[in-house]
C-alpha positions in Angstrom: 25.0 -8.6 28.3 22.6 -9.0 25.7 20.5 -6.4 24.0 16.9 -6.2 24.1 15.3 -6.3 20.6 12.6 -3.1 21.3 10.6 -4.9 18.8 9.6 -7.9 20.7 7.8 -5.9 23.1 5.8 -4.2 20.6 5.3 -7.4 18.7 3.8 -9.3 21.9 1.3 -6.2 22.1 0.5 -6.5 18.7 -0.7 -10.5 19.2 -2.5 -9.6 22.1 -4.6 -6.6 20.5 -4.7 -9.3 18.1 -6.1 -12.2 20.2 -3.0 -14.7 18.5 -1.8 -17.7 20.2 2.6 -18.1 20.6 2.3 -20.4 17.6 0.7 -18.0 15.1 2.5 -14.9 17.1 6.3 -17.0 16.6 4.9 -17.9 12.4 3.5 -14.3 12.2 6.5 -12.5 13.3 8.9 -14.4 11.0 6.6 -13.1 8.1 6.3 -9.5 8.9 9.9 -9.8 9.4 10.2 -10.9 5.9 8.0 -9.0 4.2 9.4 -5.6 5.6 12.6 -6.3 5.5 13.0 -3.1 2.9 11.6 -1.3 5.6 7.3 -0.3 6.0 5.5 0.0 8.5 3.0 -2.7 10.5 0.0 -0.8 12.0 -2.8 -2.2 14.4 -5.6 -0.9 15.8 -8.6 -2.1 18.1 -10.9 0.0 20.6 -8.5 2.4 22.2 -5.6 0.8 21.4 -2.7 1.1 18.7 0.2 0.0 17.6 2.6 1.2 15.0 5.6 -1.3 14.3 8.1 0.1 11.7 10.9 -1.6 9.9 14.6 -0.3 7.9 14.3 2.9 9.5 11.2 4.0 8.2 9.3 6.8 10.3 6.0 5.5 11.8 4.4 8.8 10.4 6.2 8.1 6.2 3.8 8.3 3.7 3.6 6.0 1.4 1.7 5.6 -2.5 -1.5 3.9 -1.6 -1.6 2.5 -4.8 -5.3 0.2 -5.1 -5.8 0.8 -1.4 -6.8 4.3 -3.3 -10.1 2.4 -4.1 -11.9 2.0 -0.6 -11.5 6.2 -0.7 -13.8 6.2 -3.8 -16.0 3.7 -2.5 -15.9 6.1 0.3 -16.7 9.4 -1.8 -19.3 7.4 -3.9 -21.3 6.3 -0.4 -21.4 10.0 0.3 -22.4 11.1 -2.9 -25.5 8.4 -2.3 -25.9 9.5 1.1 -26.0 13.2 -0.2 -29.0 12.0 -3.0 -26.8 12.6 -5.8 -25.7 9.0 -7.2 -28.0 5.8 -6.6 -25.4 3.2 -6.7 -27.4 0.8 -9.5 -28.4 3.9 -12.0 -25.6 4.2 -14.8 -23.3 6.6 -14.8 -24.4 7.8 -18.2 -28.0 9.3 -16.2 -25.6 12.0 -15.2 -25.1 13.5 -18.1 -22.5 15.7 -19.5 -19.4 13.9 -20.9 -21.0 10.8 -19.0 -23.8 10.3 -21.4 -22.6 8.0 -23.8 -21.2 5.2 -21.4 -22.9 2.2 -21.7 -25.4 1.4 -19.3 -23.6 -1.3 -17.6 -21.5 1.4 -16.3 -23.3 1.8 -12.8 -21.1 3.2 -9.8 -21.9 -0.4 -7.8 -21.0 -2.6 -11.0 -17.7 -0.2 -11.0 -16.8 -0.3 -7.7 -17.0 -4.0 -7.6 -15.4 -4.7 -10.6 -18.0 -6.3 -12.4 -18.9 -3.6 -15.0 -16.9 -5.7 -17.7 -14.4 -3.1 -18.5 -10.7 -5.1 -19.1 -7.8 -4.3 -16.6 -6.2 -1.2 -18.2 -6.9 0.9 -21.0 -5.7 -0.8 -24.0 -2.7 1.7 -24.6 -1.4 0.7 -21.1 0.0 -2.4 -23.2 2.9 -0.3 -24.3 2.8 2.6 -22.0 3.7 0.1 -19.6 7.1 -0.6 -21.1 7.7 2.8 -22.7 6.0 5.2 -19.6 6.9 2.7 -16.8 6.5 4.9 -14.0 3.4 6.9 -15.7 1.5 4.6 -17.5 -1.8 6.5 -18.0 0.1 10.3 -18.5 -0.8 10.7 -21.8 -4.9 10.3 -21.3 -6.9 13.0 -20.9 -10.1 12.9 -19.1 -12.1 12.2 -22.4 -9.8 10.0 -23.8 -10.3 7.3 -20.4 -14.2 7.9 -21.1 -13.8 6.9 -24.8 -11.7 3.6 -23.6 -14.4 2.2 -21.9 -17.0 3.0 -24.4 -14.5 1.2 -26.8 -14.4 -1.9 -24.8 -16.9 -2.2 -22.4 -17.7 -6.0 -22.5 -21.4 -6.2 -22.2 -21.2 -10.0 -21.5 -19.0 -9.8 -19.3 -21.4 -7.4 -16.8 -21.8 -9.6 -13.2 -18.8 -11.1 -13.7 -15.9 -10.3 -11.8 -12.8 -8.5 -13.5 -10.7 -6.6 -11.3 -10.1 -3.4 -13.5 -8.4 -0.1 -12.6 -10.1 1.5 -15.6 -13.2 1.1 -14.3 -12.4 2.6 -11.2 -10.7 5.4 -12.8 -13.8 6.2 -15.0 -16.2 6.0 -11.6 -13.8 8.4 -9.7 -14.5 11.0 -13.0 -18.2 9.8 -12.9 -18.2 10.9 -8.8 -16.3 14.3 -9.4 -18.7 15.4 -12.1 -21.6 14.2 -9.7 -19.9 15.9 -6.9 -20.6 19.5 -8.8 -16.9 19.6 -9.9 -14.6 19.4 -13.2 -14.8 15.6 -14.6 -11.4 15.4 -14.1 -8.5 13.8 -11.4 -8.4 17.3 -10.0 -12.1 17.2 -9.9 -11.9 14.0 -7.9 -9.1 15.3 -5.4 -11.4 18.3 -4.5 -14.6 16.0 -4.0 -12.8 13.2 -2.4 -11.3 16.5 0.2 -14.6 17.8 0.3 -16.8 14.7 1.0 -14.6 12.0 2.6 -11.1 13.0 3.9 -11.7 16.0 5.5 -14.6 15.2 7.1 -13.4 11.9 8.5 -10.5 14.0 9.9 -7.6 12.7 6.7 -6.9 16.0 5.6 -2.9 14.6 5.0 -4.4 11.5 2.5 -4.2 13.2 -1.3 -3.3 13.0 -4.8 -0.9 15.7 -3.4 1.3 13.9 -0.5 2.2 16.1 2.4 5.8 15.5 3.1 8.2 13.9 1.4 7.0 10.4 0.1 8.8 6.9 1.7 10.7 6.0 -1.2 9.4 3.1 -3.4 11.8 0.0 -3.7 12.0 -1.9 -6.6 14.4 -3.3 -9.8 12.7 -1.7 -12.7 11.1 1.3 -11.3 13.8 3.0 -8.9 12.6 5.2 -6.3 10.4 7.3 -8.5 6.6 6.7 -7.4 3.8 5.3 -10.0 2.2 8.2 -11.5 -2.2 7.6 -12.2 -2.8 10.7 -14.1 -6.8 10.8 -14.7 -6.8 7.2 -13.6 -6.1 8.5 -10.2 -9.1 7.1 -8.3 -7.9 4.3 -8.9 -4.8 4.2 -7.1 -3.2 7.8 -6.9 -3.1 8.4 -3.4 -0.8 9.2 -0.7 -0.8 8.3 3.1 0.4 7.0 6.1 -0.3 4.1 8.2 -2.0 5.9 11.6 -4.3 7.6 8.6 -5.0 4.6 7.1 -5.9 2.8 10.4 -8.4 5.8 11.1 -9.7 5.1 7.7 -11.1 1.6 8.8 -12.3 2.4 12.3 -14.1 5.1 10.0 -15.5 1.9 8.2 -16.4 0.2 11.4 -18.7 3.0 13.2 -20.5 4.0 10.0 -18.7 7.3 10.1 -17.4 6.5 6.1 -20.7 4.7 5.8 -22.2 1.2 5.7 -21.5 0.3 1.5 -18.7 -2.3 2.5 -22.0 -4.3 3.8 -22.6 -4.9 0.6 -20.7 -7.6 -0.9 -21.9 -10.5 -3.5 -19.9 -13.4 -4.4 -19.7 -12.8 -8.2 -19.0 -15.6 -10.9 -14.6 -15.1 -11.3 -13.8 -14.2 -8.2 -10.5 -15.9 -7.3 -10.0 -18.2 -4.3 -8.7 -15.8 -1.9 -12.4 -13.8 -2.2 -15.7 -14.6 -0.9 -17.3 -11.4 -2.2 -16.5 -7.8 -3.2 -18.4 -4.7 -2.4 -17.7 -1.5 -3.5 -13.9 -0.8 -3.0 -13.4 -3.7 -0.6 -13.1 -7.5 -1.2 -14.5 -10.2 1.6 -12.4 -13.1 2.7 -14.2 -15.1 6.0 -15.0 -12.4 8.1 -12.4 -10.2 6.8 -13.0 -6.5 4.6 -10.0 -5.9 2.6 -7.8 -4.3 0.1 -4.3 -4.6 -1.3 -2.1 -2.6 -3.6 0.8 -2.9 -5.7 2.5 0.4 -7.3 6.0 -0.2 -9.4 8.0 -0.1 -5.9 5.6 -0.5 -3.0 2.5 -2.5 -1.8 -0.2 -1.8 0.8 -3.0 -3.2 2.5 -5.6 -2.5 4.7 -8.0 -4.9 6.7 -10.7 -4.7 9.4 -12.8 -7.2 11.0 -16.4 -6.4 11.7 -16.4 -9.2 14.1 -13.7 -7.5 16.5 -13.1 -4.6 15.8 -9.4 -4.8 14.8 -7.8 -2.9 12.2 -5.0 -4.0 10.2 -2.7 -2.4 8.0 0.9 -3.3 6.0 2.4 -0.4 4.2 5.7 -2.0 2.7 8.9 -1.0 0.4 9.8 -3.1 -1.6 8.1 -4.4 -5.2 6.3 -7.7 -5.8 9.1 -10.5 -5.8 9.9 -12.0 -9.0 10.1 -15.3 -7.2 7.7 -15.7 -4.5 4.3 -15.4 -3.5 2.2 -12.5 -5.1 -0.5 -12.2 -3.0 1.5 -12.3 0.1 1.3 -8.9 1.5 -3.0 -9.8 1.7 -2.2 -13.2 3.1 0.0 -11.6 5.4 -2.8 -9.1 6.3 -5.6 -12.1 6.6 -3.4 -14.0 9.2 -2.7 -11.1 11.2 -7.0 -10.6 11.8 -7.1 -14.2 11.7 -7.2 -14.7 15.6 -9.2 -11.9 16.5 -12.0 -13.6 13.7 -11.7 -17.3 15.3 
């Protein structure tokens, strides 16, 4: 007698909730195989129906670093600050005052939340801290000293054009705490983010601070010890798991976490893969998306405004040396593909 493989009957309800045909269901599968074949966890979601697929003997409720999927949650907190009357996405940062004031006035919470406030990647330190602090890159900076490193090199030529940088979203998430009423500060921005997004969208387990014990991370360099984001953590610091995540975009898609993802402009040097960012989400065809990649894990989360279908891939394992980089997203973008035909 042959055994049944339990997944195949979840994967077939995956491709229908999914609208895919048996050619892109039989090329799909084969990826997903792939790509989680460290173990993660495939979640899917449309209307009132879910499905959580998990891989290597990974619980379907393991919590995971978010890594840059962090960013849609301070999108998130920055559309409720605006919604609240206390940001206006195109007024700079420094209008708030404080330890704010002397950012440069390119520095507007849009221009950071889209990357195109023409602030480099990482602080400059992160050069060596990235060898020497591999799983803590940014533990040495205090709050002021990740204010002072984008005064320092803030590009003002390079405002409108796009340059994915997780300084600049570290400095908006400490921009939104001290808007928020709180200490301009990552613990500031956990009690705002609680305050304003998670626990009213019904997330109280997504936090700097994860709830159980943590999926651990795969990878050659970094072990199984997560990647820590200090005062850069709106940038990518959080913790979650998939069914949270999924709730997280349906959130997007009835308004509940609010309509900024609407927002997108294709900006001069966006890659290929984009046709526009808006704060904390990046456009490709129909498709709102983001991806992350921590020392031992990546993420992503999709949704399509079109169906209705969310999408999201949290997986162990580190970016391949050999391989495809982006193909967790691409993964992600096939996956809504048929529901977006």
């Amino acid at each position: 007698m042959f055994r049944r493989d339990p997944l195949m009957a979840q994967w077939r309800a995956v491709a229908r909730l999914l609208e895919l045909d048996d050619a892109q269901a039989r090329a799909l599968l084969g990826l997903v195989r792939q790509t989680l074949r460290r173990g993660g966890v495939l979640g899917v979601a449309r209307g009132d129906e879910r499905q959580l697929l998990t891989f290597g003997g990974v619980p379907e409720n393991g919590v995971f670093e978010l890594a840059s999927v962090t960013k849609p949650f301070t999108a998130a907190l920055a559309s409720a600050l605006v919604r609240d009357g206390r940001l206006d996405w195109n007024a700079p940062l420094a209008a708030l005052g404080g330890p704010l004031r002397r950012l440069p006035r390119a520095l507007t919470p849009y221009a950071l939340a889209t990357h195109t406030a023409g602030l480099p990647p990482q602080p400059a330190r992160a050069a060596l801290t990235t060898f020497t602090r591999f799983a803590d890159p940014y533990g040495g900076m205090s709050p002021a000293d990740v204010l002072a490193s984008a005064r320092r090199w803030a590009n003002p030529g390079q405002a409108g054009r796009f340059g994915y940088s997780n300084l600049g979203a570290g400095v908006l998430a400490l921009g939104l705490a001290h808007a928020a009423g709180e200490e301009t500060s990552a613990a500031g921005y956990k009690r705002a983010l609680r305050r304003l997004v998670t626990f009213p969208l019904g997330l109280p387990g997504v936090g700097l601070t994860p709830a159980r014990d943590v999926v651990p991370p795969y990878g050659l360099l970094g072990g199984q010890a997560v990647t820590g984001f200090a005062e850069l953590a709106g940038a990518g610091g959080l913790f979650g798991s998939a069914a949270e995540l999924l709730h997280f975009g349906e959130a997007h898609l009835s308004g509940a976490a609010g309509q900024h993802w609407r927002q997108a402009q294709a900006f001069p040097g966006l890659p290929p893969l984009y046709a526009g960012a808006a704060p904390g989400w990046f456009q490709s065809g129909s498709t709102v998306w983001h991806d992350g990649i921590a020392r031992g894990t990546r993420t992503a989360l999709g949704f399509s405004p079109r169906s209705g279908a969310v999408v999201t891939l949290l997986v162990r394992g580190a970016v391949p040396l050999v391989g495809v980089r982006a193909g967790v997203p691409l993964l992600l973008l096939g996956l809504l593909g048929g529901t977006d035909r």
